[in-house]
C-alpha positions as CSV (number, residue, x, y, z in Angstrom):
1,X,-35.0,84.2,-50.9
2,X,-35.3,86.3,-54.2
3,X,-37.7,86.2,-57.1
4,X,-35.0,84.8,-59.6
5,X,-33.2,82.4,-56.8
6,X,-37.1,80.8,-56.6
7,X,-37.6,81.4,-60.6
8,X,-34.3,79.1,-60.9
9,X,-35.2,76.6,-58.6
10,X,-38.5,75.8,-60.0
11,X,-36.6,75.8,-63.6
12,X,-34.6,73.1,-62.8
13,X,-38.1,71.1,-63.6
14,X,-39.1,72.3,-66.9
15,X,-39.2,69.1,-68.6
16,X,-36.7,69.3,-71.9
17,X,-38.7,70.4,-75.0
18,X,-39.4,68.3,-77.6
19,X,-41.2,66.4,-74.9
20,X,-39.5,63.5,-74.2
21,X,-43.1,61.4,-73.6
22,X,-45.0,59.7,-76.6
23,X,-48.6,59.0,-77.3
24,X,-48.1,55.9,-76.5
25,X,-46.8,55.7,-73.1
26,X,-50.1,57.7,-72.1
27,X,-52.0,54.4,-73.2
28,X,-51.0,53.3,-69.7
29,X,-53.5,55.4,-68.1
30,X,-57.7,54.6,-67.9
31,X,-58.2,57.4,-70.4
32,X,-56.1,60.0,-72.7
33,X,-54.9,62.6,-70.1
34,X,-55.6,66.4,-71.0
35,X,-52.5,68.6,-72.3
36,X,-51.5,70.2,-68.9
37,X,-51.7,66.7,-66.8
38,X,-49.5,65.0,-70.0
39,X,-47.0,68.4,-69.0
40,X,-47.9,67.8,-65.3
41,X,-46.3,63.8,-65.9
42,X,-43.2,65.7,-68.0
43,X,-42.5,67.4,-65.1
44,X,-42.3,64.7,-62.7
45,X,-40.6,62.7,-65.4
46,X,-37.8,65.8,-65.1
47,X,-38.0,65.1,-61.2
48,X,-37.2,60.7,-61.3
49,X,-34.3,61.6,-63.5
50,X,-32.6,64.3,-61.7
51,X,-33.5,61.8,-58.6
52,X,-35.5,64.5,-57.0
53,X,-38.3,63.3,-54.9
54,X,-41.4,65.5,-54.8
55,X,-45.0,65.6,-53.2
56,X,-47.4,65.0,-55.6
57,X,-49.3,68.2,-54.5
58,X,-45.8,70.1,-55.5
59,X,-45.6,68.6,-58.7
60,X,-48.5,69.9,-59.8
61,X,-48.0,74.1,-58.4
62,X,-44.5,73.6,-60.2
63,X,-45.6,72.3,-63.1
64,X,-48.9,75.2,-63.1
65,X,-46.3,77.8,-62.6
66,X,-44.0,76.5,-65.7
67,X,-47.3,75.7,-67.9
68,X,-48.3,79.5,-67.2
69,X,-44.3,80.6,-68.5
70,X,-44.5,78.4,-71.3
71,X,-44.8,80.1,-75.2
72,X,-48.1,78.8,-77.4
73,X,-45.2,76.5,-79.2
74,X,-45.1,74.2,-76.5
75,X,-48.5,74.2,-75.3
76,X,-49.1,73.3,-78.6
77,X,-46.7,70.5,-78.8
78,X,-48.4,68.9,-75.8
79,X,-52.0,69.4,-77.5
80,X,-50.8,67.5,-80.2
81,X,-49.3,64.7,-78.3
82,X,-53.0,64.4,-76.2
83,X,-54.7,64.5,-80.1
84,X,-52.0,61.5,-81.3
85,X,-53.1,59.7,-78.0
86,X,-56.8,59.9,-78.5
87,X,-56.8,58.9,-82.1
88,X,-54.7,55.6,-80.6
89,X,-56.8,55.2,-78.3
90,X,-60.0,55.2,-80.4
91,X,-58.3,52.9,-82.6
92,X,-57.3,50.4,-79.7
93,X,-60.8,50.7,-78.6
94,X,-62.2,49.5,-82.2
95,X,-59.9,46.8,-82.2
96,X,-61.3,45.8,-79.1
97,X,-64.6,45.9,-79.8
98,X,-64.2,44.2,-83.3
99,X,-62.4,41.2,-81.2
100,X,-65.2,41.6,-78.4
101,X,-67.9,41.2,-81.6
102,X,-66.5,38.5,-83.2
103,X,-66.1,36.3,-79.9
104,X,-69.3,36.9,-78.8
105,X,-70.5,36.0,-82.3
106,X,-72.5,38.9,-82.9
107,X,-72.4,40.0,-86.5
108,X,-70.2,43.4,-87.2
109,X,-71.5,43.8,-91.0
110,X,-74.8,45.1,-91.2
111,X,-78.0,43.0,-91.8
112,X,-78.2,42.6,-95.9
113,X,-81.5,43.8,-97.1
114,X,-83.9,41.6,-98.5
115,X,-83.7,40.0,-102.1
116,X,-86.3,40.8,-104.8
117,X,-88.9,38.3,-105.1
């Protein structure tokens, strides 16, 4: 098989840019994924809708082998979508600890300091 008969193959995978994933659908996982694994899912994304079924293990060489083709445009579109998850995430997180705080009872202001006598 030739260079460009594999070159197209694997491009049938490039996930469609803008990226079609949000911010918020990475709030799904434990933590905020890193730029190439939020690609990584793009990629398999591109595979579920063309119905293509894929090893996990193959995901991830097709999607290294785009990520390393892809322009600084792109890899910067994905950095921004990790940054835009983190910052929700951090803001999910002190939302959840302001709730945890105030059912537990402990105080979230800071002790006052003592009047004048």
């Amino acid at each position: 098989m030739s260079l460009s008969k594999i070159e197209n193959q694997i491009n049938q995978f490039r996930p469609p840019f803008p990226p079609i994933i949000t911010a918020h659908e990475l709030l799904n996982y434990k933590s905020v994924p890193n730029h190439f694994i939020i690609y990584r899912i793009a990629v398999k994304m591109e595979c579920k809708s063309k119905n293509i079924t894929i090893e996990r293990k193959f995901v991830s060489n097709i999607a290294s082998i785009l990520w390393k083709s892809e322009p600084a445009s792109v890899k910067n579109t994905y950095k921004e979508i990790e940054n835009d998850a983190k910052i929700l995430y951090n803001m999910i997180q002190q939302e959840n600890d302001f709730v945890t705080s105030a059912i537990s009872g402990e105080s979230i202001f800071p002790p006052s300091p003592p009047l004048l006598s």
